[in-house]
C-alpha positions as CSV (number, residue, x, y, z in Angstrom):
1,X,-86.0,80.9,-131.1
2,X,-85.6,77.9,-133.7
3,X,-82.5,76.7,-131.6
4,X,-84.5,77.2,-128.2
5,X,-87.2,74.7,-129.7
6,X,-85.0,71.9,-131.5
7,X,-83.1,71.9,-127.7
8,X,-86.8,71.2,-126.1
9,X,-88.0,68.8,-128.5
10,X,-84.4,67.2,-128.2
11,X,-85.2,66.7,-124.3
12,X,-88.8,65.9,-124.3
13,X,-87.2,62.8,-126.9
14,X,-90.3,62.2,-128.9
15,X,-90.6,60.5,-131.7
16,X,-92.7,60.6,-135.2
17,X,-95.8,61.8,-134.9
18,X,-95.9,62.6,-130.9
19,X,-92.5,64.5,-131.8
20,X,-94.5,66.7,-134.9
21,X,-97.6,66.9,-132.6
22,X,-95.4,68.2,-129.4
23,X,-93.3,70.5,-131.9
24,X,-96.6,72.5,-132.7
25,X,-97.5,72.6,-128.7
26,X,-94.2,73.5,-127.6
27,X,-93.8,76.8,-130.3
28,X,-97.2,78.1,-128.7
29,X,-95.6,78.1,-125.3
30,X,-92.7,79.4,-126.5
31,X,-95.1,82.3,-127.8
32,X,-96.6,82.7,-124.4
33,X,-93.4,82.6,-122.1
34,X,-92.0,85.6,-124.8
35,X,-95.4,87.5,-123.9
36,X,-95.2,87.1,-120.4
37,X,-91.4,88.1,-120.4
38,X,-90.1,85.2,-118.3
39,X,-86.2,86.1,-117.7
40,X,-83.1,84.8,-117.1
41,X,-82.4,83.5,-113.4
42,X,-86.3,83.6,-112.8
43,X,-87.7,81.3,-109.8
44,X,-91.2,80.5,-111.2
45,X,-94.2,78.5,-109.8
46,X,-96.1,76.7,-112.1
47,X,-99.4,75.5,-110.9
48,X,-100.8,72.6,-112.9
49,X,-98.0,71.4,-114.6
50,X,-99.1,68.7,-115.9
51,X,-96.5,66.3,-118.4
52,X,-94.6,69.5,-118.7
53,X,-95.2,71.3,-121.8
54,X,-94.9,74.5,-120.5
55,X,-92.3,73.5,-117.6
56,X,-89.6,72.4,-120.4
57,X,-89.8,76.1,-122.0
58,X,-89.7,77.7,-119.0
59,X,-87.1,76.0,-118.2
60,X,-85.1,76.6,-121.1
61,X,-85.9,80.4,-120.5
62,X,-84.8,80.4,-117.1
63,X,-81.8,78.8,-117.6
64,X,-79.0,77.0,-115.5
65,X,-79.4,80.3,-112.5
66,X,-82.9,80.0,-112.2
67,X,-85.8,77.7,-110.8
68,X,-89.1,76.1,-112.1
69,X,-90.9,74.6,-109.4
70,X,-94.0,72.5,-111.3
71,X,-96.9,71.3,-109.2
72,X,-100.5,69.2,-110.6
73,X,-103.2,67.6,-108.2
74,X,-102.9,64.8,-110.9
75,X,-101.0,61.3,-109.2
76,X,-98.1,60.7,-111.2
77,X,-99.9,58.3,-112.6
78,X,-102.4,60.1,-114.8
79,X,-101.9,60.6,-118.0
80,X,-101.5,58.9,-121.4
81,X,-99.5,57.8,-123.5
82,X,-97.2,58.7,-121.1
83,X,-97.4,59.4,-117.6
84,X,-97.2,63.1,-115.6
85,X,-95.1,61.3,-113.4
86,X,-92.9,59.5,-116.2
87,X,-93.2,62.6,-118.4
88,X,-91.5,64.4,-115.6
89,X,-88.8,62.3,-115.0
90,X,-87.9,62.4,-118.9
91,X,-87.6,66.8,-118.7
92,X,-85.4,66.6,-115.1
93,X,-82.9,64.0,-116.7
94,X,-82.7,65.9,-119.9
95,X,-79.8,68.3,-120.7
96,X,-82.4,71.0,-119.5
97,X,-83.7,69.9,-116.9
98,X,-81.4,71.2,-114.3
99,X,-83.7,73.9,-113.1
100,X,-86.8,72.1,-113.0
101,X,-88.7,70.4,-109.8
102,X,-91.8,69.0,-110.0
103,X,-94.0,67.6,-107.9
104,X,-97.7,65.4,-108.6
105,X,-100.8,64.7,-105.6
106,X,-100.2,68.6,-104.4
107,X,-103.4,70.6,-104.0
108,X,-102.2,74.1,-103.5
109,X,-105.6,74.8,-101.4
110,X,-105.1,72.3,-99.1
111,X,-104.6,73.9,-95.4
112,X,-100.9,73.9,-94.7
113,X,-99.6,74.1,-98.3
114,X,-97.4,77.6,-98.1
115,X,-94.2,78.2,-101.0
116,X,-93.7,81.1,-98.6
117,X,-94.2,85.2,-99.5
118,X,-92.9,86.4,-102.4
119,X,-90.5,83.1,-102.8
120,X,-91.1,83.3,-106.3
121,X,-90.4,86.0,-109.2
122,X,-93.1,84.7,-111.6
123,X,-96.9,82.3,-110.7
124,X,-97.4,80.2,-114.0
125,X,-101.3,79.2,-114.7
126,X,-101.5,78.0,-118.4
127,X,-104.2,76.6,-119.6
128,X,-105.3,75.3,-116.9
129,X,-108.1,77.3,-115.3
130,X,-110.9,75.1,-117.3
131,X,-110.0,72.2,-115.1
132,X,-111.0,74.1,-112.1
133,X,-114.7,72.6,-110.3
134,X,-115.8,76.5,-110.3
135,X,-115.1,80.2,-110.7
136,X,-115.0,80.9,-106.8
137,X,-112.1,77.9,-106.8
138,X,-110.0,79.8,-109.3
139,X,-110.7,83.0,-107.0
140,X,-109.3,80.8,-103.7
141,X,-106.5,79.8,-105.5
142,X,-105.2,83.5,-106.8
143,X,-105.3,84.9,-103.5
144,X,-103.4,82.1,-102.2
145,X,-101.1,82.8,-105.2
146,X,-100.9,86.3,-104.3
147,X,-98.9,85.9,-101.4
148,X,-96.0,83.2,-103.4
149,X,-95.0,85.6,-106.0
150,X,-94.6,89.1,-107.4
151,X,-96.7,88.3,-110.9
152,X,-99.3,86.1,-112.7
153,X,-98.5,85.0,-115.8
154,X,-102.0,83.3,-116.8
155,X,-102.9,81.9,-120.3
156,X,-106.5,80.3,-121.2
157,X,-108.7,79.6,-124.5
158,X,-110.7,82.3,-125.8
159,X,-114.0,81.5,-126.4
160,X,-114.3,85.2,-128.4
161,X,-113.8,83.3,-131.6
162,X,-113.0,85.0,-135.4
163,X,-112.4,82.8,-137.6
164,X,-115.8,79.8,-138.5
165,X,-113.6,76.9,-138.4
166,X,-112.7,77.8,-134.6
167,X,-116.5,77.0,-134.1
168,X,-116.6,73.1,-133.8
169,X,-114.1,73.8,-130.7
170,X,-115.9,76.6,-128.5
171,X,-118.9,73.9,-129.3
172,X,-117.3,71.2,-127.8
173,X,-116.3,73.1,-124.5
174,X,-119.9,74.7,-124.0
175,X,-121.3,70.6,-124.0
176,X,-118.3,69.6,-121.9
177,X,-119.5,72.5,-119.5
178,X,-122.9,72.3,-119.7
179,X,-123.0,68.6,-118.6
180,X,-120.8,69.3,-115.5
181,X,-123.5,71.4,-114.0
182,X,-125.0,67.9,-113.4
183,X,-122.1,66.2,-112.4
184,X,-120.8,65.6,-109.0
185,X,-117.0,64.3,-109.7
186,X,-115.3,64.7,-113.0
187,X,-112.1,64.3,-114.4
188,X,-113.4,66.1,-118.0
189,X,-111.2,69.0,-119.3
190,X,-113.3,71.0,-119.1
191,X,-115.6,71.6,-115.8
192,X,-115.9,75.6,-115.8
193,X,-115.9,78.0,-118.7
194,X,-114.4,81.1,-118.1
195,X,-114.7,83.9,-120.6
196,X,-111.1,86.5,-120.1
197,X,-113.5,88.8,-118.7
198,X,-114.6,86.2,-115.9
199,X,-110.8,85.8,-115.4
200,X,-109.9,89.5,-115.0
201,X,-112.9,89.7,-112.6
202,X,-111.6,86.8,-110.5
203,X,-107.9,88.0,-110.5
204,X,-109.0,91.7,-109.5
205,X,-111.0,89.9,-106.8
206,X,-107.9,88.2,-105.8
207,X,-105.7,90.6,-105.2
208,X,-104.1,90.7,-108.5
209,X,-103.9,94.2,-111.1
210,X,-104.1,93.1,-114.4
211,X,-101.0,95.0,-116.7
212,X,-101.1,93.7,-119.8
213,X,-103.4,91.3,-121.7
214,X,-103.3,90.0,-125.9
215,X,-104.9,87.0,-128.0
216,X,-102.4,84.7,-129.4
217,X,-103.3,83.1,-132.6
218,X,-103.5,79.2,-132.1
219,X,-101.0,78.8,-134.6
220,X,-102.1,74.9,-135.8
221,X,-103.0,73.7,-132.3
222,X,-104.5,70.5,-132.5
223,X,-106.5,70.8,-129.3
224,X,-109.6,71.8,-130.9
225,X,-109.8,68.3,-132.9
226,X,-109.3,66.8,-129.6
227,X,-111.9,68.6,-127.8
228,X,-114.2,67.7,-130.6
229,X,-113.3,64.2,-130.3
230,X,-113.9,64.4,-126.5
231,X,-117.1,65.5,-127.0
232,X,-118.5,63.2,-129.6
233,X,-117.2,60.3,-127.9
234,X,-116.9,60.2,-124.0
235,X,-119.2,62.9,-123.4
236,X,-121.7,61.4,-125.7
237,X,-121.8,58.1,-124.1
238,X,-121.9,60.0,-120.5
239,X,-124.7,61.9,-121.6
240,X,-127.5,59.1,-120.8
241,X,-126.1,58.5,-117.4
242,X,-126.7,61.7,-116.2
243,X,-128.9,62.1,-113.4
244,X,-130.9,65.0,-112.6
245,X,-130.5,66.1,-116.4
246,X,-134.0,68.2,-117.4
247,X,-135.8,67.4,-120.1
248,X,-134.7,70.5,-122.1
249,X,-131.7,70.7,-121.5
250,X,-130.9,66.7,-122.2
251,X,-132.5,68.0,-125.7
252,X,-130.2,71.5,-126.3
253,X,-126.9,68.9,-125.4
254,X,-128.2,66.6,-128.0
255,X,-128.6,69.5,-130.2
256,X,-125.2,70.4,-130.1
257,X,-123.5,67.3,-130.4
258,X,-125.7,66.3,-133.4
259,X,-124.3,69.9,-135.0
260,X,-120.8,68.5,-134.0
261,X,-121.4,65.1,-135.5
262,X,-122.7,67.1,-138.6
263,X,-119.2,69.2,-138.4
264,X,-117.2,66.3,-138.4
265,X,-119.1,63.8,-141.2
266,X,-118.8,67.0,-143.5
267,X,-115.0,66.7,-143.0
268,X,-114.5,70.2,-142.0
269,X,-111.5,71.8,-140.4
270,X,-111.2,72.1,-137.2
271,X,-109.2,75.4,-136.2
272,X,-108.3,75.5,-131.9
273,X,-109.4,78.8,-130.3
274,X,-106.6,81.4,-129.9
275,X,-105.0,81.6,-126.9
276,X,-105.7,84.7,-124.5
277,X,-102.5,85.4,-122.2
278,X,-102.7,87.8,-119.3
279,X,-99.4,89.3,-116.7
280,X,-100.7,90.8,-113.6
281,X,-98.8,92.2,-110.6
């Protein structure tokens, strides 16, 4: 497992504090793609690959005989620091990238985008389902995933928090959330919340049977201080410009946000939500 990561980081040729921040995000994908038992000689489909994260361990799983086939709406483009698009090119010249395809300005619900039935062992969604405009988008794109491969292998936050300090993060999602129902275009990560309860729904609704399901601990993920950031910053300054925004509800966002403000000047912790991983067939 230790020699699987120092190859990835080695690829994804980061350096000083990008390389320590990556080394935490790429051991929690190593965590997932062990749960969802990617193989040897798999052909996965990764939908929303974004700058690779999970594409580089998959690849490294899959090896040499196998195929990861990444796709994102995203233009290659978006993204900083670094590009999707350069990010990309960076993991497919590496000395792992030899399985790997990826491909950027792809929506998988446009009419006439088919990867063809069954043509791949393994449907990748990590972390990704937040982005999504709406529960009954996630449901289109399952069932449209249902005919490309055998098995899901999903992964999302849980908002079922345990431990206090996870608290500043599920805070920052539910303002991100709450301010999209007043939004008509976003590009916010986060635009629907979906509890894993929602998501078995949906997936049962798609076609999908759920087999196995497990919370992985977040492991020093720094995403919750990001999502925080996010929220007392962009979101913050958006809130004003919100049409349409009720009275009340103008008041609970400003609630929140002054209880993450409070969070933050009191220089607590701030822990990322677990991790809830799902394989369904």
């Amino acid at each position: 497992m230790d020699d699987m990561l120092e190859t990835i980081l080695d690829s994804l040729g980061l350096e000083g504090k990008m390389a320590e921040v990556q080394r935490v995000q790429t051991a929690h994908r190593m965590r997932l793609a062990e749960f969802w038992g990617i193989r040897q000689g798999a052909r996965v489909l990764e939908i929303g690959c974004g700058q690779g994260d999970t594409t580089a361990v998959l690849a490294c799983r899959v090896g040499p005989s196998g195929l990861v086939r990444g796709v994102d709406i995203a233009p290659p483009g978006y993204g900083a620091p670094m590009t999707v698009g350069e990010a990309a090119a960076r993991l497919q010249q590496s000395r792992i990238g030899g399985p790997v395809r990826m491909e950027f300005g792809l929506d998988v619900l446009q009419d006439g985008v088919d990867f063809g039935e069954n043509a791949y062992d393994e449907i990748v969604f990590s972390h990704s389902s937040w982005y999504l405009q709406s529960p009954e988008q996630l449901e289109r794109l399952l069932a449209r995933a249902r005919r490309w491969g055998r098995r899901l292998c999903f992964a999302e936050w849980d908002p079922r928090i345990g431990r206090i300090g996870q608290l500043p993060h599920l805070l920052a999602v539910l303002v991100q959330a709450q301010a999209e129902c007043f939004k008509t275009d976003s590009e916010a990560n986060v635009r629907t919340l979906l509890a894993p309860a929602d998501i078995r729904r949906i997936a049962h609704s798609a076609g999908w049977s759920v087999d196995e399901e497990a919370t992985l601990p977040a492991g020093g993920l720094q995403d919750g201080g990001w999502e925080v950031d996010l929220a007392l910053g962009e979101q913050a300054e958006e809130l004003p410009r919100l049409h349409g925004l009720p009275r009340k509800s103008r008041q609970l966002l400003e609630s929140q946000l002054g209880l993450l403000a409070a969070y933050a000047s009191a220089g607590s912790s701030f822990e990322s939500m677990d991790s809830w991983a799902m394989t369904a067939g």
